[in-house]
C-alpha positions in Angstrom: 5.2 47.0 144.7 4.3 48.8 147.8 0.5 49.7 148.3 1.9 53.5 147.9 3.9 54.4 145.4 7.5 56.1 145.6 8.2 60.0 145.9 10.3 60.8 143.6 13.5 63.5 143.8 11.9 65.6 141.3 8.8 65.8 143.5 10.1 66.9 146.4 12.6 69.8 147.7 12.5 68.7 151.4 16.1 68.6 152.8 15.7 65.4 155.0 14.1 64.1 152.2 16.7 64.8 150.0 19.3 64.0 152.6 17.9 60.0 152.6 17.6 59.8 149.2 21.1 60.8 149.0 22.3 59.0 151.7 21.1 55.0 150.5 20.6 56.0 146.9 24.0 58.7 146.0 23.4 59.4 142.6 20.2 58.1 141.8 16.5 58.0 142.5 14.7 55.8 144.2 11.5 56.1 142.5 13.0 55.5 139.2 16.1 53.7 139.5 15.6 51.9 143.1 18.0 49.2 142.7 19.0 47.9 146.9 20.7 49.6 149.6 24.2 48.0 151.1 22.4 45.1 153.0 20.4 44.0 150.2 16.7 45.3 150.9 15.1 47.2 148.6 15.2 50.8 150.5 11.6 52.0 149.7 10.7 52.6 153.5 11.8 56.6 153.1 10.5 56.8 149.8 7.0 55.5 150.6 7.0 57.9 153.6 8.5 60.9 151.8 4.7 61.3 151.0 4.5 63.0 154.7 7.9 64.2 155.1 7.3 65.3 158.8 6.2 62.0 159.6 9.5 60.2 157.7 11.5 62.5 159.9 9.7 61.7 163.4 10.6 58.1 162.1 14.2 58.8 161.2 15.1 60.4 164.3 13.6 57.6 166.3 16.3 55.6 164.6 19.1 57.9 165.1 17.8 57.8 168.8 18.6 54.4 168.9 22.1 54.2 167.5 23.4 57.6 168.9 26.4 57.4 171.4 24.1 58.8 174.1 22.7 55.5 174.4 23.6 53.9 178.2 22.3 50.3 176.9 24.5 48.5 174.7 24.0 48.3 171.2 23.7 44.8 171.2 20.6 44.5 173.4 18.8 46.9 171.7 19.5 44.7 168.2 18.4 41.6 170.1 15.1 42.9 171.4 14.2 44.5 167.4 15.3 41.0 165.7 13.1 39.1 167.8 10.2 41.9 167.4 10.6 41.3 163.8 10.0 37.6 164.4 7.5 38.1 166.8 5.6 40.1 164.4 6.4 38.6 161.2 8.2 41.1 159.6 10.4 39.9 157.3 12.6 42.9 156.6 13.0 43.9 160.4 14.2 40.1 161.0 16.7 39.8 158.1 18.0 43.6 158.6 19.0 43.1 162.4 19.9 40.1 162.0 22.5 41.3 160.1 23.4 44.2 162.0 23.4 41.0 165.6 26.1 39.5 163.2 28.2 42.9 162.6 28.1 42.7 166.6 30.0 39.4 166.8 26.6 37.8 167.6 27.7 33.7 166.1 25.6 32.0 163.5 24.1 29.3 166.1 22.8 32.4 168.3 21.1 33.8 165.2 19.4 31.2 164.6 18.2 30.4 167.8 16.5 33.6 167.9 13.3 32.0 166.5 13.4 29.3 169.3 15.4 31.3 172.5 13.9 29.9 175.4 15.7 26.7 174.1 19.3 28.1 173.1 21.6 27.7 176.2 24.0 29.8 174.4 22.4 33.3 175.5 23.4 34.4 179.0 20.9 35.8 182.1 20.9 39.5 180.2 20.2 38.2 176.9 17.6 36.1 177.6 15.7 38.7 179.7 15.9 41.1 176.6 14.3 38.1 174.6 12.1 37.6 176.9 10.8 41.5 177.5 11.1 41.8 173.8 8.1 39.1 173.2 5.9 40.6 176.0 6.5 43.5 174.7 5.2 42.5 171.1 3.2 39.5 172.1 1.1 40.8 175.3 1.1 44.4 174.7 3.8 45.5 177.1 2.0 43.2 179.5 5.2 42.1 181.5 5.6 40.0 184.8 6.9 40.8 188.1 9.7 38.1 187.8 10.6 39.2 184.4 11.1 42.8 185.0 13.0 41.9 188.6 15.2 40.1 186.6 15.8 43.2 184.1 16.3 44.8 186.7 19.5 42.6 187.9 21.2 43.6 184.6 20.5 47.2 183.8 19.5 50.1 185.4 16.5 52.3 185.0 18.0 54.7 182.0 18.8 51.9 180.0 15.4 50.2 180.9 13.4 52.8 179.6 15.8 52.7 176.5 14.4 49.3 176.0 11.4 49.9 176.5 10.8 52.9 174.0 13.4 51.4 171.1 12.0 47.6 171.5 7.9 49.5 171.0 9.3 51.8 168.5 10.5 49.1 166.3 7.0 47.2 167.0 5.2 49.9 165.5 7.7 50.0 162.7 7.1 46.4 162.0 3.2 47.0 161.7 3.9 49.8 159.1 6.1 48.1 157.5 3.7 44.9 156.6 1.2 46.9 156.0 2.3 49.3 153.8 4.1 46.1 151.6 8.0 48.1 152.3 10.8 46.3 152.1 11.0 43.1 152.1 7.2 42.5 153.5 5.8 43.4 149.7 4.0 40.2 149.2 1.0 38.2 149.0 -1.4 37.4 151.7 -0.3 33.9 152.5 -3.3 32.7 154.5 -6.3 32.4 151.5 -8.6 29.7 150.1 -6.8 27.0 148.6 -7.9 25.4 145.1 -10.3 22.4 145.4 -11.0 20.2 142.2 -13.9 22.5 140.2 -16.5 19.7 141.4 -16.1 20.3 145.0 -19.3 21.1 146.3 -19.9 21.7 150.5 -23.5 20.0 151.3 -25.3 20.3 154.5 -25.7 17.2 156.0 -25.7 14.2 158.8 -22.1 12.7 158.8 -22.0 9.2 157.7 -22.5 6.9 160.7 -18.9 5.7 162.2 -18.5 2.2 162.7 -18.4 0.5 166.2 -15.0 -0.4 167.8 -16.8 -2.7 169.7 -17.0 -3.3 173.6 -14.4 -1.1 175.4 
């Protein structure tokens, strides 16, 4: 389960509230009959953040933001730049959701899985790869982005759409650290990295390593 638990409908009278709930879940509650949206993810992301409603607005509008018509920069680069931020950051839902969406853009199966390894995949053209490649210094360095880089941006869009990249790639960034750490989605499990099991014997003792043997003369 998530590390906060679901609002329910009965708790809450907040229209955007509401107007989620109603919107992935018509009919039911997602506290107490979740069930998964369309595209297969569980859908606790506005439940979980229902507990601030002010902040789950601020958050939905920053997705309606990125899909509205106002939007100079194709769809399809903005899609590009979040699925590899949820690679880049490990967040399983972002990554699988986008991915999704890359392949309701006509995006084929060999590009979407190259996204892992880009720098590699021939099949992305000048544009695309400077998205892939702004998207990762954006997640990777901290927005710390090199002259060549952004020159080359700078071939293929113009500054509107640039700062639409730059705001909707970091958006999603931040989403991907909430997500993970509040277990949503499809990020609800286990910490992967722990102590593995030795035999119950296993002891760690202090002390000189035994001597290697010679290899002889070099």
């Amino acid at each position: 389960m998530p590390r906060l638990r679901l609002v329910s409908r009965a708790e809450t009278t907040d229209p955007l509230v509401l107007f989620m709930y109603d919107r992935k879940f018509p009919g039911r509650d997602p506290a107490t009959d979740p069930g998964v949206t369309a595209s297969g993810a569980p859908g606790n992301y506005e439940a979980v953040l229902a507990h601030a409603p002010d902040i789950l607005e601020h958050s939905v509008r920053g997705f309606y933001l990125k899909q509205t018509k106002q939007r100079k920069l194709p769809l399809r680069y903005m899609e590009l730049a979040i699925t590899r931020i949820g690679w880049d950051c490990g967040c399983r839902w972002m990554f699988s959701e986008h991915s999704k969406i890359l392949r309701g853009l006509d995006y084929s199966e060999a590009a979407l899985a190259a996204i892992p390894n880009w720098a590699i995949f021939d099949g992305f053209d000048a544009a695309e790869r400077a998205v892939l490649a702004y998207a990762d210094c954006i997640a990777l360095d901290h927005g710390r982005t090199p002259d060549g880089l952004f020159a080359e941006l700078r071939k293929h869009f113009d500054a509107e759409q640039l700062i639409e990249l730059t705001y909707i790639a970091s958006m999603f960034m931040m989403n991907a650290g909430m997500i993970r750490a509040l277990r949503l989605e499809h990020d609800d499990y286990d910490e992967r990295v722990q102590e593995m099991p030795s035999p119950p014997e296993y002891r760690f003792i202090d002390r000189e390593p035994t001597p290697l043997p010679s290899r002889g003369a070099a």
